[in-house]
N, C-alpha and C positions, 0 to 999 in steps of 0.2 A: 485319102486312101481309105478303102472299108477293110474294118477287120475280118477277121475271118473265124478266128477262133476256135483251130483245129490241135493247138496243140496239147500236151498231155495235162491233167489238171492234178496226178497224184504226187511230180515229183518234189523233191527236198528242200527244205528251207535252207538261206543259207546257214541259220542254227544248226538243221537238224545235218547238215552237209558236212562242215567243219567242224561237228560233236563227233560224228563218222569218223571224222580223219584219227582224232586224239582218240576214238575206239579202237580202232585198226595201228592205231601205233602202239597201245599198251596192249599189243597181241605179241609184241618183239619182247616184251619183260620178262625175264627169268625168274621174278619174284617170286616163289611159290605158293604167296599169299594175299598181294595186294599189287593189282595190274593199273598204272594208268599211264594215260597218255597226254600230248599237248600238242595243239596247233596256232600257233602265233597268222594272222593273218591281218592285212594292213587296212586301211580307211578304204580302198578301192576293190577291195575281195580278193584279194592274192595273196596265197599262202607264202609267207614269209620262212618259217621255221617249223619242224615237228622235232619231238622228242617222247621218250619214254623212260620211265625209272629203272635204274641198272647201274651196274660197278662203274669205274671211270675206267678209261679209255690204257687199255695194257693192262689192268688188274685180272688175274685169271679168275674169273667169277667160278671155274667148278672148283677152285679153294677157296672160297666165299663164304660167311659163314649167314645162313638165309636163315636163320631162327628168329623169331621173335622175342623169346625170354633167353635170359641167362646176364652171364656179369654183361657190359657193355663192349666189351672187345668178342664176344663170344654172339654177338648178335650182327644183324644186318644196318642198325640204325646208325652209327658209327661212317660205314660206310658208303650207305646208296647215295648214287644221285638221282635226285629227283625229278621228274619228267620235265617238270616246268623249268628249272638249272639246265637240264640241257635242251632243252630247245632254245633260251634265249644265247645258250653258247654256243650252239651246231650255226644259228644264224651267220652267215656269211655274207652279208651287203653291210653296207652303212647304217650305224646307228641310230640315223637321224631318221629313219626308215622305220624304225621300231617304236618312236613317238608317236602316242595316239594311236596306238594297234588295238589291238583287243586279244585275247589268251584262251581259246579253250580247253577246259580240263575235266575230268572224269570226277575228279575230286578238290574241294575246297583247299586250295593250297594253306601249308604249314606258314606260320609265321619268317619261317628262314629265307621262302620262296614268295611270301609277298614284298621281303625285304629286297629279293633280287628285280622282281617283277617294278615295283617302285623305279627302284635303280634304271633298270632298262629306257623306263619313259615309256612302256604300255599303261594304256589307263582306263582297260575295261577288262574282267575276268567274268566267262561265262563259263558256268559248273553245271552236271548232271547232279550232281550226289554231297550232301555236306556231315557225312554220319559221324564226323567230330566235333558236330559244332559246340557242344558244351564245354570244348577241353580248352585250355589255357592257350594254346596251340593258335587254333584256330580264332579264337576271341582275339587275341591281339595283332593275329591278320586281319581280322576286320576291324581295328583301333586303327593300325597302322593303315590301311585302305581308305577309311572315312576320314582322316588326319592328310592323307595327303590326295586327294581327289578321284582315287580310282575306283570307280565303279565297277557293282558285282552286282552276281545275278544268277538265279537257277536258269536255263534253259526250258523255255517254257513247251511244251510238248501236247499236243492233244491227245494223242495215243500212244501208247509207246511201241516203236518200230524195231522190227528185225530188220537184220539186212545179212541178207546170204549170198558171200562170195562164189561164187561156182570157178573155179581155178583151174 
């Protein structure tokens, strides 16, 4: 059969598809300072899980307390859950499903959340952005990463893309 070769040649990688998704989910965060999102998707390209950072689930978040500084009851860290925590928990299929996934996220996940990511049995994390990598945090996400086989990685981007909803 001969090609033909009409089809569109600008559209999305599946990187740059599934970074989309985890964008457009940490559009749902109430954060007032730090929006991200995740999309869990499996060895075969199907999105498995999305999540976004936010209170747990019945916490009235507008008594929330969204600060960054102050004592530690008086702040949001305490409380949030982290995007990548709930998307591996919003997932609803079997967890054998989640072996060998891959995780995208907007941000280099926290050491707590490559604990859970571990756990889960994904074992590729691909990030836009790692503007903590010098903190303790993130260092020993990737101790804990490189120690137990999962692979990470910037999303590698030739340009970088808008992408405008019209709704």
């Amino acid at each position: 059969m001969e090609k033909i070769n009409k089809q569109r040649k600008n559209y999305l990688s599946w990187d740059e598809y599934f970074m989309g998704i985890a964008k457009l989910s940490s559009m749902r965060s109430k954060d007032p300072n730090t929006q991200v999102g995740a999309c869990i998707v499996g060895n075969d390209n199907r999105i498995l899980s999305i999540g976004y950072n936010g209170t747990p689930n019945g916490f009235d978040d507008s008594m929330f307390p969204w600060d960054r500084e102050g004592t530690a009851l008086e702040t949001k860290y305490l409380f949030v859950c982290h995007a990548e925590m709930n998307a591996i928990l919003n997932y609803r299929g079997s967890r054998k499903e989640l072996e060998n996934a891959k995780i995208y996220v907007d941000l280099f996940p926290c050491n707590e959340c490559a604990k859970i990511i571990i756990q889960s049995g994904i074992k590729e994390v691909v990030y836009l952005c790692d503007k903590y990598a010098n903190t303790d945090s993130v260092i020993a996400s990737k101790k804990l990463f490189d120690s137990c086989g999962v692979k990470y990685r910037q999303i590698e981007l030739s340009k970088k893309k808008s992408i405008v909803l019209d709704l």
